[in-house]
C-alpha positions as CSV (number, residue, x, y, z in Angstrom):
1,X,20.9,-10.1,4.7
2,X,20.1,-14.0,4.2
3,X,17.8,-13.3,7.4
4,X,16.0,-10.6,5.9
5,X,15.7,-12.3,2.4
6,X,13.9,-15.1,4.4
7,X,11.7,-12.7,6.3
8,X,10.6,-10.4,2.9
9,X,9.5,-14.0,1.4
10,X,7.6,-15.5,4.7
11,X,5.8,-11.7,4.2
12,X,4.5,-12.2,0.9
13,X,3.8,-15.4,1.7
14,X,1.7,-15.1,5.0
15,X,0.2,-10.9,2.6
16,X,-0.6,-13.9,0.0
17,X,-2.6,-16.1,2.4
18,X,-4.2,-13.1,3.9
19,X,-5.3,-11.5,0.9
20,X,-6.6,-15.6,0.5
21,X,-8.7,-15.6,3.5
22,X,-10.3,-12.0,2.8
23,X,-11.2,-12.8,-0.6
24,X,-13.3,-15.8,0.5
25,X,-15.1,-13.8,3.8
26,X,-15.7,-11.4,1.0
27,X,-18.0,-13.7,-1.0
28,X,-19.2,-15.4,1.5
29,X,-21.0,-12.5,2.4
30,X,-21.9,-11.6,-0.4
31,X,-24.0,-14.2,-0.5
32,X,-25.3,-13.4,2.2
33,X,-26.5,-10.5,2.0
34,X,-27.7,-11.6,-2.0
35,X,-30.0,-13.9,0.3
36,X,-31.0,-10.9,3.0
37,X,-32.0,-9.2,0.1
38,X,-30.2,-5.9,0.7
39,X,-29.8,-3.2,-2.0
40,X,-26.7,-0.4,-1.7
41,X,-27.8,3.0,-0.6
42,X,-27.7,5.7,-2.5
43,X,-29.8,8.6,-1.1
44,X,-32.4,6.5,1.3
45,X,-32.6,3.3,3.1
46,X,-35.1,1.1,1.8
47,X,-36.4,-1.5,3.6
48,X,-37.0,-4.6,1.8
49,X,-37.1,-6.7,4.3
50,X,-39.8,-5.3,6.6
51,X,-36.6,-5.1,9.3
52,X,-36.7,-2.5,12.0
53,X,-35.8,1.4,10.8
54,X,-34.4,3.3,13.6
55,X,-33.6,7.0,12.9
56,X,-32.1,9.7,14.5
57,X,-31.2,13.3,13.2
58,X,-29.6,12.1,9.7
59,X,-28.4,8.8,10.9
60,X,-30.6,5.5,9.8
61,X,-30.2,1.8,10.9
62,X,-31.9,-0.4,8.9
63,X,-31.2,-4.6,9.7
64,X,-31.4,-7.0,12.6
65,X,-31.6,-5.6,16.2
66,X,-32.1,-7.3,20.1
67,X,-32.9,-5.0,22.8
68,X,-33.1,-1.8,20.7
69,X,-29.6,-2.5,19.7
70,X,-28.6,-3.5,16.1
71,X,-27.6,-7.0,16.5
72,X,-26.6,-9.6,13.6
73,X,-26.6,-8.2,9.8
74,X,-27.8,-4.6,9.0
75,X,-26.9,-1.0,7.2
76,X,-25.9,2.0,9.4
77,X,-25.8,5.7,8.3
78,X,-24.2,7.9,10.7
79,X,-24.9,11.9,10.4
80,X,-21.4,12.7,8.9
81,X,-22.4,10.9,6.1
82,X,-20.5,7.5,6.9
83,X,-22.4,4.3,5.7
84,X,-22.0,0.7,7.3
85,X,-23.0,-2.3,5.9
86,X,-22.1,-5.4,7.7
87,X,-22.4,-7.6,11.0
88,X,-23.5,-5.7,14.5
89,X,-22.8,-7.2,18.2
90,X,-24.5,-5.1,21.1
91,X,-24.7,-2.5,18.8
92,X,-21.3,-2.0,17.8
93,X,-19.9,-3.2,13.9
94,X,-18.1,-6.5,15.2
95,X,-17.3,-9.2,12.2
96,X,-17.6,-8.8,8.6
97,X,-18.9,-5.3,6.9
98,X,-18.0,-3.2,4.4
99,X,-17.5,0.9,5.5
100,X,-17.9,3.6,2.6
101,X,-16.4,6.9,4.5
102,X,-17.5,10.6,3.8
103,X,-14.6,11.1,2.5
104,X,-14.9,8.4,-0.3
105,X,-12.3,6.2,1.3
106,X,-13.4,2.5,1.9
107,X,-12.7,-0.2,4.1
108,X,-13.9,-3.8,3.6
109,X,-13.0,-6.2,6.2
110,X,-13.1,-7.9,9.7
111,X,-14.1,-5.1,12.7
112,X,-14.1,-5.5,16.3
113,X,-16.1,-3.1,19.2
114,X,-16.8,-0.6,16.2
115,X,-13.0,-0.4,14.9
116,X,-11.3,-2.0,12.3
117,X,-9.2,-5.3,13.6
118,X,-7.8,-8.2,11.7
119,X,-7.7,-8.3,8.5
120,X,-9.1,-6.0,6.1
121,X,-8.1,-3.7,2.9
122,X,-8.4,-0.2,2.8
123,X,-8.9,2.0,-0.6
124,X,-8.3,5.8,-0.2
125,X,-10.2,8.4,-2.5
126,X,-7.0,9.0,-4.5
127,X,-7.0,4.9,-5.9
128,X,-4.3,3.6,-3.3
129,X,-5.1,0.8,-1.1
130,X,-3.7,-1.3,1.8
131,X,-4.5,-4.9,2.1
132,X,-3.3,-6.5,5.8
133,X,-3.5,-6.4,9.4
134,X,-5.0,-3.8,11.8
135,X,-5.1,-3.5,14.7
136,X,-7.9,-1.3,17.0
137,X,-8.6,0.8,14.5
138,X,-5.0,1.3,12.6
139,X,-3.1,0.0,10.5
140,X,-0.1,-2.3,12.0
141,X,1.1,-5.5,11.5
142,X,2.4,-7.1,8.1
143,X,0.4,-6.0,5.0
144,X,1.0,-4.5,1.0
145,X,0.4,-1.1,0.1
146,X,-0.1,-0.1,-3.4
147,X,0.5,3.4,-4.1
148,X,-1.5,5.9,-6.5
149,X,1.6,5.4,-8.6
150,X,1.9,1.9,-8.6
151,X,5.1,1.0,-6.3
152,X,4.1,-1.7,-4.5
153,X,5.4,-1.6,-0.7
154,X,5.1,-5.3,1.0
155,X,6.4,-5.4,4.8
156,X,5.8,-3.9,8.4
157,X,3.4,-1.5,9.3
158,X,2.9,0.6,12.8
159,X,0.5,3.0,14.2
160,X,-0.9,3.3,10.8
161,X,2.8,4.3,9.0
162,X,5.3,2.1,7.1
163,X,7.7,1.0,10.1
164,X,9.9,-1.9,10.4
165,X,11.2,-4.4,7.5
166,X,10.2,-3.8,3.9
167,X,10.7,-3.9,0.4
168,X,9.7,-1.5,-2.5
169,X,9.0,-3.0,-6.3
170,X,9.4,0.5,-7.8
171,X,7.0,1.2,-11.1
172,X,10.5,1.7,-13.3
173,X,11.6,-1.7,-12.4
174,X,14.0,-0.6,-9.2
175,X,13.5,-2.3,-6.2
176,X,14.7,-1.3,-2.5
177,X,15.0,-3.8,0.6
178,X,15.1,-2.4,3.8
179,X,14.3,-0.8,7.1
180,X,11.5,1.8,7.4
181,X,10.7,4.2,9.7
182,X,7.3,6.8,9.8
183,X,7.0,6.0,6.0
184,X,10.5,6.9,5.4
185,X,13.9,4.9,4.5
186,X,15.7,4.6,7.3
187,X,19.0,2.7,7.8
188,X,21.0,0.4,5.7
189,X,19.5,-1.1,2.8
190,X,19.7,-2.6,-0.6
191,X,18.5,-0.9,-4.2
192,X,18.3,-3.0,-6.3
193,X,18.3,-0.7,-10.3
194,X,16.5,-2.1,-12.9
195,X,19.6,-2.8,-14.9
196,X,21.1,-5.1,-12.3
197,X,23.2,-2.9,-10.7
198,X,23.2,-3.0,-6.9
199,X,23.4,-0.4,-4.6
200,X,24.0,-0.4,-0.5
201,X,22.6,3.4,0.7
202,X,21.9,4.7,4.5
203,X,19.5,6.5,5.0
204,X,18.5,8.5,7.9
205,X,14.9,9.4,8.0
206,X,14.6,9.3,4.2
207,X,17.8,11.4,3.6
208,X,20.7,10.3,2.1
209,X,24.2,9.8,4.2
């Protein structure tokens, strides 16, 4: 228990530093693109810049390119409706950029040959968001979700699912310390009521023993 104590605290700790490190890569490019003079899309691209337009069915690139790839900073639409804004390398979004999905879901973060990698937060349509580590493309690693409700989970994430060590801060003050597995309890853990009163339940897959 002492162990895992020590873990849940390095977690917030190293979430803390993370969420640190995004918020600054966040304005600094900001700036930048303050300086590149880029406006956010709404229906059409517009080129302010004079920069090279490449379009294709209803996909647009506007931004930086070399070799007839987009290379360096630029804004991608892509025909189902997907919009990148943010650092290209050979043509794939590698660095810094901000992704606004059909879907309305958003991701603002590090990417790396055209998926997200690193660190980066994700907001879903419905107002939740993740703030962590990815990796390839999914979520995995240590990171803080926030659900539409307002528990807070901060732990271990895998192939895009709560999995591993973790704690809930419930919204009516309860809090639960544990093992997780596809999203759901699993094992022995500690809930913690918001009178005091402690409680030591196994679960098995998120039900009850």
């Amino acid at each position: 228990e002492i162990v895992f104590k020590v873990f849940i605290c390095i977690s917030i700790v190293f979430i803390s530093f993370k969420v640190f490190v995004f918020i600054g890569q966040l304005k600094k490019h900001k700036k930048k693109k303050l300086i590149k003079g880029y406006r956010n899309i709404t229906n059409n691209i517009e080129n302010k810049n004079n920069e090279e337009i490449y379009v294709h069915s209803r996909s647009a690139y506007l931004g930086e390119t070399k070799k007839d790839k987009p290379e360096g900073e630029g804004i991608l639409r892509y025909d189902n409706g997907d919009v990148y804004k943010g650092e290209f390398i050979d043509g794939k979004r590698s660095g810094f950029g901000i992704c606004i999905f059909s879907n309305k879901d958003k991701y603002e973060g590090l990417w790396k040959d055209d998926l997200m990698h690193s660190i980066g937060k994700y907001t879903y349509a419905d107002g939740s968001f993740y703030t962590g580590d990815f990796k390839m493309g999914k979520i995995e690693g240590i990171g803080m979700l926030t659900h539409r409700n307002k528990d807070i989970y901060k732990g271990e994430f895998k192939d895009g699912l709560i999995d591993g060590k973790g704690i809930i801060n419930y919204l009516n003050g309860d809090k639960y310390i544990g093992y997780f597995k596809n999203s759901l309890r699993h094992g022995i853990g500690k809930l913690i009521l918001s009178n005091g009163n402690t409680i030591e339940p196994q679960f098995i897959l998120g039900r009850f023993k």
